[in-house]
N, C-alpha and C positions, 0 to 999 in steps of 0.2 A: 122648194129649196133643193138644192146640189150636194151631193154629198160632201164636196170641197167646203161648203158653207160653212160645215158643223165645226170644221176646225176652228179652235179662239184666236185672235190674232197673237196672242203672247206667246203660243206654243210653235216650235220649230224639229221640225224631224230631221235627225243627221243621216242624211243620206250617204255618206260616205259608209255608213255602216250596211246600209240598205241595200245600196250599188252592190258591196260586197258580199254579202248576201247572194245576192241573184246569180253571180260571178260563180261561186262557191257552188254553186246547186250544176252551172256548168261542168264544172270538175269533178263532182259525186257523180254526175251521169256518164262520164266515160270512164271512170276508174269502176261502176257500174259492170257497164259493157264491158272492160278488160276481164271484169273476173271472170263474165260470163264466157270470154275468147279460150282461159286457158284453162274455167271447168271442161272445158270442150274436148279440149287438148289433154285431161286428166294435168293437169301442170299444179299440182300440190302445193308452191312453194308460190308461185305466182298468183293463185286463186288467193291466197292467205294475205298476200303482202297488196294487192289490190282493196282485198277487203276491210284490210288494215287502213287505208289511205283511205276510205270511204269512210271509215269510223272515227277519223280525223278531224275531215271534212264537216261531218257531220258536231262532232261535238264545238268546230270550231264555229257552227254555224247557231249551235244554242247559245255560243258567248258572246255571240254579236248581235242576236236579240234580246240578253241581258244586257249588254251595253244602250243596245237603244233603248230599255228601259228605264236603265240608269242616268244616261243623257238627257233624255227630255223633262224626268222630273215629277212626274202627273203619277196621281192617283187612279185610281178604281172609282171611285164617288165625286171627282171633281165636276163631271158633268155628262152631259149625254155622247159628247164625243169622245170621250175618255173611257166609258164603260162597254162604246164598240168598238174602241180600238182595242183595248185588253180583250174583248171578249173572242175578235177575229182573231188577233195575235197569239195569244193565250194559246188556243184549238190549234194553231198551227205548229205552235212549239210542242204541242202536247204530240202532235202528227209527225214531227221530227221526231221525236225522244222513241218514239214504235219503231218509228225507221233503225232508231241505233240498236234498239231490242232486235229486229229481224238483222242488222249488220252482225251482232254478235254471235246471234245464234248461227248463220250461214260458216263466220269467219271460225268457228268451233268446227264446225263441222267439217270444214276446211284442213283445218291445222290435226284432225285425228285421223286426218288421212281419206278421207271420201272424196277429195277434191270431182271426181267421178259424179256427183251428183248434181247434175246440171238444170232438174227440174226445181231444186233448191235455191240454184244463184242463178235463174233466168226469174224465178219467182221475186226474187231481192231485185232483180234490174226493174222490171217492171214497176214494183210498189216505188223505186228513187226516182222515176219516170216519172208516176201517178202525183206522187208528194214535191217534185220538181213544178210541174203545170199548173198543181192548184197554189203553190208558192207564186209560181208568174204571176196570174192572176192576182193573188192577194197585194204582191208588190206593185204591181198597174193600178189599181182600184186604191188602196190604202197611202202605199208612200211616194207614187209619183202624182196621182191628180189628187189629193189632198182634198 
């Protein structure tokens, strides 16, 4: 069997949310890399306001996996594909939500003035990098080949 298999035919993933998703993890990677251009730069005001937009990004990307949740319907216990779709998904939200913990801490850090601390917000591009690939991933495997 395929993992497309497992899906039941009654259930339908909105991909519209999905799309956006993958779209969004875009946008967190360069607003990423800006913070890192103008920690560089010591740019206080810029590092902040970058990291502010990743933190956005970011939360507006848990509200689209809540929506997908919401939309399809399905439980935890309705069946075998249902308890590895939460289980993949789940982990990944869980891997966002760290993401917004390291956004905050960097974006603090930021705003009291150390904008200067570049091994901090090159370490936050990196991890939005790490959690952007294995998102690709998940999004290929989960909600486009179904």
């Amino acid at each position: 069997k395929m993992l497309r298999d497992w899906l039941p035919e009654n259930i339908k993933i909105p991909e519209v949310a999905t799309n956006t998703m993958m779209m969004t993890f875009v946008i967190t990677c360069v607003m990423a890399q800006w913070a890192v251009y103008s920690s560089r730069r010591n740019d206080s005001k810029h590092t902040s306001l970058a990291l502010g937009v990743v933190l956005l990004t970011e939360i507006a990307l848990v509200n689209a996996q809540l929506a997908i949740y919401s939309q399809m319907g399905i439980g935890v216990r309705d069946g075998s594909y249902m308890t590895m779709f939460y289980a993949v998904t789940a982990t990944m939200l869980a891997i966002i939500i760290v993401c917004m913990g390291f956004t905050i801490l960097a974006m603090f850090r930021s705003i009291a003035g150390r904008a200067g601390d570049r091994d901090l917000v090159s370490a936050h591009a990196l991890y939005c990098y790490a959690v952007s690939a294995i998102f690709a991933a998940l999004w290929f495997v989960v909600y486009v080949q179904k």
